[in-house]
Every structure is written in structure tokens, then in C-alpha cells.
N, C-alpha and C positions, 0 to 999 in steps of 0.2 A: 750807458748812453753813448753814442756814436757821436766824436766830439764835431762841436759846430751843430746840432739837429736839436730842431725841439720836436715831442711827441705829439704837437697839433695836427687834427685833422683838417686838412686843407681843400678845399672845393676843388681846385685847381687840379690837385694832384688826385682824386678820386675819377677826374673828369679823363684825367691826361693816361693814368695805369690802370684804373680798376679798381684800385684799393688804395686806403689809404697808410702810408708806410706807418710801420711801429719797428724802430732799428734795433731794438735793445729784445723785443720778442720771437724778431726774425733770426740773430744773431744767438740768442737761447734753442729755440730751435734747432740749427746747425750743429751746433755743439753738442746736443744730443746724439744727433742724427750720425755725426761723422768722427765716435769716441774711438780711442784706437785700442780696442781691445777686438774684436773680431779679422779672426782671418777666413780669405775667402777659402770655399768649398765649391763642388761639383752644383751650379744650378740648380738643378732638378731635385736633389737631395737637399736641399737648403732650402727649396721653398714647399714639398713635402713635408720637411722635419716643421717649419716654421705652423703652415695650416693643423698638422697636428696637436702642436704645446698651445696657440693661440685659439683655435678654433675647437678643437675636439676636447681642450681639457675643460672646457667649459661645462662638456657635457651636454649641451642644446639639444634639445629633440630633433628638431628641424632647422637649421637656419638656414638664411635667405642668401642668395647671392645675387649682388647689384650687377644684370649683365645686362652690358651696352650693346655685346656682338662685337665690338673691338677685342686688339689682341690682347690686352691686360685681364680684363675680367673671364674670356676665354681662358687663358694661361690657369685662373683660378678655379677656374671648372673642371679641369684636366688633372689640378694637384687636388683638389676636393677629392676627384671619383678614384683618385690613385688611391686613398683614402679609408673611405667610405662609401657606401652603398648609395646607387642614384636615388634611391627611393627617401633618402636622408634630407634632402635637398627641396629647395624652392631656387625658382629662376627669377626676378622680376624685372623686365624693362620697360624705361619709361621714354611712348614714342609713337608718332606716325608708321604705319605700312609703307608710307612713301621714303621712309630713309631704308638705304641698304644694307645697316649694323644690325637695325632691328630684324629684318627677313635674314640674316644671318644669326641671329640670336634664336627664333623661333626653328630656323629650319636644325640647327645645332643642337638644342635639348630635345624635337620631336626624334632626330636621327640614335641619340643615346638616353634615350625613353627616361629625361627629368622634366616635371614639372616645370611649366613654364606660364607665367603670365604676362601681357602689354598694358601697362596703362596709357591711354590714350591722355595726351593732353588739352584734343580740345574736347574734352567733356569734363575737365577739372571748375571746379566753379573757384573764383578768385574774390575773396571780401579783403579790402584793403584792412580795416580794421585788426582782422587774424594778422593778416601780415606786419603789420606795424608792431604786431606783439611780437610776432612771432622774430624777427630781426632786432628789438628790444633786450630778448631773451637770450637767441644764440651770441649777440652783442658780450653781452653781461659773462656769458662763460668763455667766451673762446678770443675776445676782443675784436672780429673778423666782422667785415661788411660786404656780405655776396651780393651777386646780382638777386633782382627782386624774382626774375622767372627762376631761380636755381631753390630760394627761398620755398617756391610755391611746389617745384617738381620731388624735393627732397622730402617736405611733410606726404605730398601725396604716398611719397615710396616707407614711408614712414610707419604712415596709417595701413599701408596695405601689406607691411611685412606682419604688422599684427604686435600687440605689447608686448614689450618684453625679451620682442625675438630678439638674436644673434647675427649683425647682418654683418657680411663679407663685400669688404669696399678694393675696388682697384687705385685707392687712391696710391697717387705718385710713381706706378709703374710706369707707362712713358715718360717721365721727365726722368727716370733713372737709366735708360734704355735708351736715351739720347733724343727722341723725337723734339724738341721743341729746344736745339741747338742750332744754332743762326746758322744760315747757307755758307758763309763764308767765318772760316775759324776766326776768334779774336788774339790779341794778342798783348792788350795793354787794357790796363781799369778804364781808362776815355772810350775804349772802342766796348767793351763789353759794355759800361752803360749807355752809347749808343744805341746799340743792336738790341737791347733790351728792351727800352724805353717805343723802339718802333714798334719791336713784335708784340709789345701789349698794350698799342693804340685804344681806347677805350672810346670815349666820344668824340673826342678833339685832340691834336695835336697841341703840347703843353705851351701857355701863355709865352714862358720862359723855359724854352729847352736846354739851356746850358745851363740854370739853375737846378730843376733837379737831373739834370745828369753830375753837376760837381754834388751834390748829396749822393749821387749811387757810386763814386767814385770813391766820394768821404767812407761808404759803409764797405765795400771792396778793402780799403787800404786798413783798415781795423778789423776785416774777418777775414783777407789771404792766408793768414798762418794757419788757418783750418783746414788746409787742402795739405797740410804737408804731411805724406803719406800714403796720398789718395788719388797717384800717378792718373787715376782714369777722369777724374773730376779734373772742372777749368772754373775762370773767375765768371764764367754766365751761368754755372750751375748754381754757386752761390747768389746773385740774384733770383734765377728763377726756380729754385727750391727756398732759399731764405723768406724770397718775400713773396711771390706768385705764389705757387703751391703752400707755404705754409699760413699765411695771413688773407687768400683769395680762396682757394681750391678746401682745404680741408677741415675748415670749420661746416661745412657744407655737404660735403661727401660723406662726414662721421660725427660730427657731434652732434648732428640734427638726431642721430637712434641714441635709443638706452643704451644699447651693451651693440658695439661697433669692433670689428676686426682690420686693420690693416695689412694685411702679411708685406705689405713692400715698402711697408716703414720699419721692417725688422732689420737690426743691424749686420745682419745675415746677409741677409739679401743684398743689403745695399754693397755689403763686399764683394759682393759676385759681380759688380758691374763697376763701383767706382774702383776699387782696388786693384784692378787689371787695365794696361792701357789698349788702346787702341780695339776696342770691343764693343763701343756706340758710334754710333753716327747720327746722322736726322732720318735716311730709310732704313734705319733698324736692322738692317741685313744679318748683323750675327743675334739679335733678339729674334726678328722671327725664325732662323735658321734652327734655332734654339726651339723657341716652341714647336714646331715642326717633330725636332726629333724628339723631342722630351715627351710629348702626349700627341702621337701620330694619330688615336683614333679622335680624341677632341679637335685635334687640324685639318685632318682629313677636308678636302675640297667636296662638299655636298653638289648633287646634280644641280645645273643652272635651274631654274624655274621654266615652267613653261610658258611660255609667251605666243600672241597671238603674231602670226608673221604680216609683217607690212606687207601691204598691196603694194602695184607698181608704181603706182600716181606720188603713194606717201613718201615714197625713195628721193621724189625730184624736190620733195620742201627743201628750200634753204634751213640748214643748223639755227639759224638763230630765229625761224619763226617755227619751232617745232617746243613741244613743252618743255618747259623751264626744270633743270636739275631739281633736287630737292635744296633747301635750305635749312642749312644745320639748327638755326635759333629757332625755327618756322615750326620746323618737324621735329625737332626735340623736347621745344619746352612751351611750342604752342601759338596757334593761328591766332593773331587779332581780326579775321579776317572769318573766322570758323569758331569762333568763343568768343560771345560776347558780355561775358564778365571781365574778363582780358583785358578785353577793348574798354571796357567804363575802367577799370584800375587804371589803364595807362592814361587815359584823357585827364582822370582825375588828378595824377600824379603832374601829368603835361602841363595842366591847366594853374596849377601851384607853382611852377616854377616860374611861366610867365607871370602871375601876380607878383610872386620875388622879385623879375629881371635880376636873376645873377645867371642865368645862362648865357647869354652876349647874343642869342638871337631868340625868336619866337616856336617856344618848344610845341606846340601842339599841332601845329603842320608837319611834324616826325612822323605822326601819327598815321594822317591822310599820306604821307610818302611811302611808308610802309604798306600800308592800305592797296596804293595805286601802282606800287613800282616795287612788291617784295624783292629787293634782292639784297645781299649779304649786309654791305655798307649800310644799307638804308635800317636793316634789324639790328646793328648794331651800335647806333648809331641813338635807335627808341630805347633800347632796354637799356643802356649807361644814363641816358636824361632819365627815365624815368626810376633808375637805381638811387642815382643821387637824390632825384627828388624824396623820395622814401626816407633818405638820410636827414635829409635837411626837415622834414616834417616831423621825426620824433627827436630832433635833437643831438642826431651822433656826428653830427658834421655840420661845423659852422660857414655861412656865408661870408667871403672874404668880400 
């Protein structure tokens, strides 16, 4: 135990990060994660050897690969077919046409002839009740409390890799490859749990921000001696591998299948990036530089798509009255707007919090905001109120 912390989950602080800290799980974690017995090797060779022991000794007839169209699960496509035969293989992403990972996901396995399927999420049907089990359940093995749409898109990819299968996760490749490393370097425990604490804003900004920033400080100054050795690692890796990806992200991304693969939680790999300095950053430049040459015909830039060309009138719209980007929460994990089982879960969930009032304003105009004004804040805004409501109705998080 991380002295000074008790292991309650706190309203406050699910509302404030996403999840609710467990320091003594996060801290185990690590210690796994970053033993000093591997030395780095050749990338490419290392995450080849690793998909091999991990995935092919299994012997799976077919297993599934979780692709988002991002560089991570791409990468695992490239070390798969280096492998094994495409015909070995399932692709499955879970996703609107309107996001650009998924038209890169589809156009990527049509270009090197592997099966590929989309699950669409707004034709996922959502019963609150599965879900309350189902969060109940990953609860009890993994201790972790995801968002309720990750809850919902995880069983879909679940169900549709079929019993049993072998599914291949990218879990924790970008946070190892630097992406989700603060614009500006830290340089002291205060400043990494600041820069922490912002970038995983959840629903609200915390009641008390200097209280739990001196708790991420406290866990910092009792897990620093685990970077010694690990010139490429800093103290925001240890928050957001310790606690983000390990207690938010990967109960979620693997425990939700039977028989789950991580290849970029092998300590292999991790040496290929933490062990060497100066080889992350937040644009990934020597990670994608890396996949590039490591599996050129998997990177390979696919022709643009065909597009109908704007007439001359459409040139003169103002940007901001011309259609709205995609929305990452919208188009990944599903319209309340285009699924209306969505839509009753969340009001349902909305509508319990206000009976609570422990939210500090009236949760079910989230809803109608989202509804009327999709944009990023507003979705993120619904799915943390109505995460915690989830929490708070079967019991894993008490109302302070």
C-alpha cells in the first residue's frame, strides 16, 4: 500500500480520471512489466519472435486480430503475416464508415487479401441489465472499471470473434511508443501528476486538485526506483502505464476474451523502446519510421479513395458550416442519436444519478446536449456520468 492512501473507491476521483486508483495493483503491475532481466534487441525481431511463442504456440486455427486501422494493431498485422499465412487470420473492427482508421483498416486487409469484418455499433443492441453483469463480472477478475460504451463494444468483438478464439490485442502499444506523453517534458513528481491528472480529464475537473495530485505524487515517490535502468521511461510513464492503461485500458481490451494475446506487454518489447533513450516522443516519429521499414508492404500508403469532386458554389461554404469531422466516441463506440437502445441505457443511467444528486448538476440534459450539439466535450462528458452511474448502481463505487 502506497503509504498515506486508502484503497476506497471514490466518486470524485472516478469522475475526475476515469478510474478509480488501486496503488498497490498499479504498482504490481510495473513491477512486472519493467523486471530487469531483458535486453533490448532488433524491433522487428522481437516483436516477430514474441507473436510467434505467444500466438502460434498456441496453435489456434484461426485467430482474430483486434484492428482499429491505427499504427499499433497495423504493426500486428505486418508481424502476424511475417509469420503466417493471410488466410490464417481474421481482422475485426469495431466502427462507423465515417471514421478514417476504419476505411484504413478495410482498405489494408482488402489490399493484402485477409479477411476482414466491421462491426457497426449502431446496430449493437444495449440491455442495461447484461451490462450491470457484465461490469459485475470483469469487476471480480481484473478489479478495473471501464467505460460502460468499451463494456458494450468489447462483448460485441467478443461474440463475433466466436468461442474460444485467440484474439490478438494492441493493447499498450502507443503508450509504449510515446504517444500519450505531455506536450511539454516533466521534470518533477508535482509536474507529472499535474500533466497527468489534465490529460485524463474524465467528467469534471477534480473537486480538490491538489489532493489527488499530492496522492499521485505520494505513488510517484514509492514507484520512481522502478525506472532505474529504463533510461527511455520518465515519471508520467509510471502514472499512465501504472494506473491509465493498467487499471482503465486492459481489463477491457483482454480480459473481456477467453484466450487473449498481448504481444506489447512482452518484456521484449517493452525493451525495445523503454531501454533506449531518446526513441519516443508524442508524433511517434521513430515508431512509425519503424513500422514503415519493418513491414513496408503492410504501410504501404493505399490510393486515396474516390471522392465525388466539390462543385464551385461548395468551395465558397465557410469551414465551420460544412459537415462536422467524425467524432471519435460517436463513430467508435456509437450514435445515441442512430441506436436507440443507447439512448434508453443512457437516460436510464442519467436518470439515476439525478435521483442520487451526487453528481452536483442535473445529469439527463447530457443527454439532450449530446443529442443537439455532438461534439467531443459534450460525449465525454455523457459516457463518464453515465459510467459512474453504472458504478454506483451495482455497488462498486460508493457515493461520497
Amino acid at each position: 500500500m502506497v503509504p498515506g492512501m486508502n484503497g476506497g473507491r471514490r466518486l470524485d476521483d472516478y469522475l475526475c480520471l476515469g478510474f478509480a486508483p488501486d496503488w498497490e495493483r498499479a504498482q504490481a503491475y510495473l513491477r512486472g512489466l519493467l523486471a530487469h532481466d531483458t535486453a533490448p534487441e532488433a524491433p522487428g525481431t522481437a516483436l516477430c519472435r514474441v507473436m510467434e511463442e505467444h500466438c502460434h504456440a498456441r496453435r489456434a486455427p484461426r485467430p482474430v486480430l483486434l484492428l482499429s486501422g491505427g499504427l499499433d494493431s497495423r504493426l500486428l498485422l505486418g508481424a502476424f503475416l511475417a509469420t503466417r499465412p493471410r488466410t490464417d487470420l481474421l481482422g475485426l473492427t469495431f466502427g462507423t464508415e465515417d471514421l478514417p482508421d476504419v476505411r484504413i483498416a478495410r482498405r489494408t486487409c482488402r489490399r493484402l487479401g485477409v479477411e476482414h469484418r466491421v462491426l457497426d455499433p449502431n446496430t449493437v443492441v444495449w440491455d442495461l441489465d447484461e451490462i450491470a453483469a457484465r461490469a459485475v463480472a470483469l469487476n471480480r477478475k481484473t478489479g478495473a472499471l471501464p467505460p460502460v460504451d468499451a463494456l458494450v463494444m468489447y462483448e460485441e468483438l467478443r461474440r463475433a470473434a466466436g468461442a474460444g478464439a485467440t484474439v490478438i490485442s494492441g493493447y499498450l502499444g502507443d503508450a509504449l511508443s510515446g504517444k500519450h506523453l505531455p506536450e511539454a517534458p516533466v521534470k518533477t513528481e508535482t509536474e507529472a501528476a499535474a500533466a497527468f491528472r489534465r490529460a485524463n480529464r474524465a467528467f469534471r475537473t477534480a473537486a480538490n486538485p491538489s489532493g489527488v495530485d499530492r496522492r499521485l505524487v505520494a505513488f510517484l515517490r514509492s514507484s520512481s526506483g522502478l525506472l532505474e535502468g529504463w533510461p527511455g521511461a520518465c515519471l508520467y510513464d509510471l502514472l499512465d502505464i501504472g494506473l491509465r492503461q493498467a487499471l482503465r485500458i486492459r481489463a477491457v481490451t483482454g480480459d473481456a476474451f477467453e484466450d487473449c494475446v498481448r504481444p506489447y506487454e512482452d518484456r521484449r518489447w517493452v525493451a525495445c523502446w523503454l531501454r533506449r533513450e531518446g526513441v519516443r516522443d508524442r508524433e511517434q516519429r521513430a515508431y512509425r519510421a519503424f513500422c514503415r521499414e519493418a513491414f513496408p508492404k503492410t504501410f504501404a500508403l493505399p490510393p486515396p479513395e474516390r471522392r465525388a469532386p466539390r462543385r464551385g458554389w461548395q468551395r465558397l461554404i465557410p469551414a465551420f458550416l460544412r459537415a462536422p469531422q467524425p467524432i471519435l466516441n460517436r463513430e467508435n463506440r456509437g450514435d445515441p442519436a442512430r441506436n436507440a437502445s443507447l439512448r434508453s441505457v443512457y437516460a436510464a443511467l442519467l436518470a439515476d444519478l439525478d435521483r442520487r444528486g451526487v453528481l452536483g448538476e442535473p445529469a439527463l440534459p447530457l443527454l439532450e446536449t449530446a443529442l443537439r450539439n455532438p461534439d467531443r466535450r459534450a460525449f465525454r462528458r455523457l459516457r463518464w456520468a453515465a459510467s459512474a452511474a453504472l458504478y454506483l448502481r451495482v455497488g462498486l463505487i460508493a457515493a461520497e
